[in-house]
VOKOL-563308 format. One record per residue (C-alpha): x negated, y negated, z negated; residue number from 0. Coordinates in nm, 3 decimals. Each point is the difference from the previous one (the first is absolute). Layout:
<nodes>
<node><u>X</u><v>Y</v><w>Z</w><k>NUM</k></node>
...
</nodes>
This chain:
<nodes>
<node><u>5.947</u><v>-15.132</v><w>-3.268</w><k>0</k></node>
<node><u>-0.281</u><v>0.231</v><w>-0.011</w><k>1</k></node>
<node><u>-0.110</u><v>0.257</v><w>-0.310</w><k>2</k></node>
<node><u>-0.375</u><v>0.087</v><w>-0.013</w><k>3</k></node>
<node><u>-0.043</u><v>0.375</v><w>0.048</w><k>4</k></node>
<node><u>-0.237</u><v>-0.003</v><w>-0.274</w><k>5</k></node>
<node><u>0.330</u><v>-0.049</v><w>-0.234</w><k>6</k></node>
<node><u>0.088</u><v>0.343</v><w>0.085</w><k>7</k></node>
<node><u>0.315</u><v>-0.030</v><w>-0.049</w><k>8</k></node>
<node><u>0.279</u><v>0.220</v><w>0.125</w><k>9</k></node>
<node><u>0.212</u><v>-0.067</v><w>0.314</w><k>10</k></node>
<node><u>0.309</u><v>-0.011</v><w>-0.231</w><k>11</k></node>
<node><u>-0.199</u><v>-0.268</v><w>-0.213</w><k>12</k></node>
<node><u>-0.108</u><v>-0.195</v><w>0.329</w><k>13</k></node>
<node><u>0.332</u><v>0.001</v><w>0.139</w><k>14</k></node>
<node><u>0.206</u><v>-0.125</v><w>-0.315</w><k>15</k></node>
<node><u>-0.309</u><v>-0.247</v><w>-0.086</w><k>16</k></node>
<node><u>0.027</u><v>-0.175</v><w>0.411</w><k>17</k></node>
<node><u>0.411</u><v>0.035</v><w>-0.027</w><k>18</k></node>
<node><u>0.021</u><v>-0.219</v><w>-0.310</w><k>19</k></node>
<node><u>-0.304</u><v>-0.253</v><w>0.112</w><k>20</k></node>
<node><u>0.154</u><v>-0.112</v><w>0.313</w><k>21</k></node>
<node><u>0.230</u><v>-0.270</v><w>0.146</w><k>22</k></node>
<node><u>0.314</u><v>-0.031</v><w>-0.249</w><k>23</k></node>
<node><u>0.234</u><v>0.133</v><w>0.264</w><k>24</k></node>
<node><u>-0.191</u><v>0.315</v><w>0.072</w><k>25</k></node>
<node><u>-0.033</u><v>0.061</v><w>-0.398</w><k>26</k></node>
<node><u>0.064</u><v>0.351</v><w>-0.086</w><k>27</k></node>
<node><u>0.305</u><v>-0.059</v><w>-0.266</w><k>28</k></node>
<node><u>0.183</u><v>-0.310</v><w>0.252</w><k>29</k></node>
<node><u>0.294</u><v>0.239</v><w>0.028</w><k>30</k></node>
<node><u>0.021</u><v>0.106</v><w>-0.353</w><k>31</k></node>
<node><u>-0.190</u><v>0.200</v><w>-0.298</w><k>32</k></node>
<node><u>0.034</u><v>0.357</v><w>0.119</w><k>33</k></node>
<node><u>-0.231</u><v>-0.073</v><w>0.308</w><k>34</k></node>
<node><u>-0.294</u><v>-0.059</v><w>-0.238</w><k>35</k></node>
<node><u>0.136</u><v>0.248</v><w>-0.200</w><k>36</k></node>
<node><u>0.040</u><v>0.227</v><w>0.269</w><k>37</k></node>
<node><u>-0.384</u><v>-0.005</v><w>0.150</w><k>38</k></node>
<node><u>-0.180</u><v>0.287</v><w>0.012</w><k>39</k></node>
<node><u>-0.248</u><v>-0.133</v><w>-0.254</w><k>40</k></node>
<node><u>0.240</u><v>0.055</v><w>-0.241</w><k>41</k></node>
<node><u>0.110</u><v>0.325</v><w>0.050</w><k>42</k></node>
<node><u>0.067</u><v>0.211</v><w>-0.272</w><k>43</k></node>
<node><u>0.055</u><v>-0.293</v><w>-0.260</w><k>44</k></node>
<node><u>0.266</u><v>0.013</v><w>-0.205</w><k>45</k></node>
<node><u>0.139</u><v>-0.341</v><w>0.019</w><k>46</k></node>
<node><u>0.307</u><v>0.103</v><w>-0.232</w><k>47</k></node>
<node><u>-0.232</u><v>0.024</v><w>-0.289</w><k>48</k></node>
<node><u>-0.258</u><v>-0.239</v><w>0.095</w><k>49</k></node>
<node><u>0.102</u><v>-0.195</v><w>-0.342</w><k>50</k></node>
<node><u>-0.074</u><v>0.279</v><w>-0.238</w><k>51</k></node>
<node><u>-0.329</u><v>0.139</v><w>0.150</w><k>52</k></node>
<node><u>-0.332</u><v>-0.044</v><w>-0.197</w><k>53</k></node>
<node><u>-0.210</u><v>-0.227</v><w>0.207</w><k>54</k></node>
<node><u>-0.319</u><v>0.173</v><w>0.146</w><k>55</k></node>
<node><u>-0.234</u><v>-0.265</v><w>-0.141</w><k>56</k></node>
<node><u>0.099</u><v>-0.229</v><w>-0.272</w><k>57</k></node>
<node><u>-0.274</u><v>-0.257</v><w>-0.058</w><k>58</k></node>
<node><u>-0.147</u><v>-0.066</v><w>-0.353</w><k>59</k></node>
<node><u>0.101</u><v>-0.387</v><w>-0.062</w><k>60</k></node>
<node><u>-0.109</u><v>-0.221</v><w>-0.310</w><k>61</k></node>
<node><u>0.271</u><v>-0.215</v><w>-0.026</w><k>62</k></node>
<node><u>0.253</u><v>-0.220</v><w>0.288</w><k>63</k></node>
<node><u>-0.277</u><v>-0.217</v><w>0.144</w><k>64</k></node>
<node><u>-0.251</u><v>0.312</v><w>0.030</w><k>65</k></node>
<node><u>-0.168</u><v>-0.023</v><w>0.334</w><k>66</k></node>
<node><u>-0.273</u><v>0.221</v><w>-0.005</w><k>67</k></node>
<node><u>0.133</u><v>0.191</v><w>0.305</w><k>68</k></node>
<node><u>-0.062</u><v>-0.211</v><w>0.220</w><k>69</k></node>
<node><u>-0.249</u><v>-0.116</v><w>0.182</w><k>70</k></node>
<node><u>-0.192</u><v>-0.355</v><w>-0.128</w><k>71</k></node>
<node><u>-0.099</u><v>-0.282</v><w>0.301</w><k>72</k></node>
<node><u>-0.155</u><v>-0.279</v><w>0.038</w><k>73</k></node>
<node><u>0.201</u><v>-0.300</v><w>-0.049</w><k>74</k></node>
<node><u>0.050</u><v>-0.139</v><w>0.341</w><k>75</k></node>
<node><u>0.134</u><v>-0.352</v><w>0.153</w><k>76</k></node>
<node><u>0.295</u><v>0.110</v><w>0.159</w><k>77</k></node>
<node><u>0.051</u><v>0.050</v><w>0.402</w><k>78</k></node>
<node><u>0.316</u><v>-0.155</v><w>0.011</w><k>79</k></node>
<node><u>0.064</u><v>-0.383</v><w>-0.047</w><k>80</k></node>
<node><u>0.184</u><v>-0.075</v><w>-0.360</w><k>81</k></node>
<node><u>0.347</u><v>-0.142</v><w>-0.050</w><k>82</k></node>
<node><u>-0.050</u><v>-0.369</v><w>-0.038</w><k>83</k></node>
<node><u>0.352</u><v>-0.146</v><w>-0.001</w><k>84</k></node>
<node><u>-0.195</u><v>-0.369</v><w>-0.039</w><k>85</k></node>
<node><u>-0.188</u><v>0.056</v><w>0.281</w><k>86</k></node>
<node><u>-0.312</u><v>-0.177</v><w>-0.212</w><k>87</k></node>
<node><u>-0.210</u><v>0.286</v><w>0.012</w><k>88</k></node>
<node><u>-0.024</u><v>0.084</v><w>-0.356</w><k>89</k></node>
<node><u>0.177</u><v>0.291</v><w>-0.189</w><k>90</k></node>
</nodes>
């Protein structure tokens, strides 16, 4: 896997981001929690309070099906073949 240096991101930040978008086996977190946990990018989080901090950023949503955060595409065909258990070539 390779990050763009125009990300700028920190080695920390590199490191955790190529450890936990590999191979399954080589996953940082395979042998438990506290490895992720453990990684220098999160150094100095408290994980024993995690649950009552104040997020950083808390987005300003309309309602449940509010997605104005995100990003809007172009409907595509997709790239993969669809599920047709009839084999007829119709959905």
């Amino acid at each position: 896997m390779s990050i763009p240096e125009d990300a700028k991101l920190s080695p920390e930040s590199t490191d955790i981001l190529k450890r936990l978008l590999c191979d399954v086996n080589d996953r940082l977190g395979a042998n438990g929690i506290h490895e992720i946990k453990n990684h220098p990018f999160f150094k100095g989080f408290d994980w024993e309070n995690v649950r009552q901090m104040k997020s950083p950023f808390t987005p300003k949503i309309k309602d449940d099906e509010d997605c104005s955060r995100f990003d809007k595409f172009e409907e595509e065909t997709p790239f993969y073949p669809i599920d047709d258990p009839h084999g007829t070539g119709t959905n």
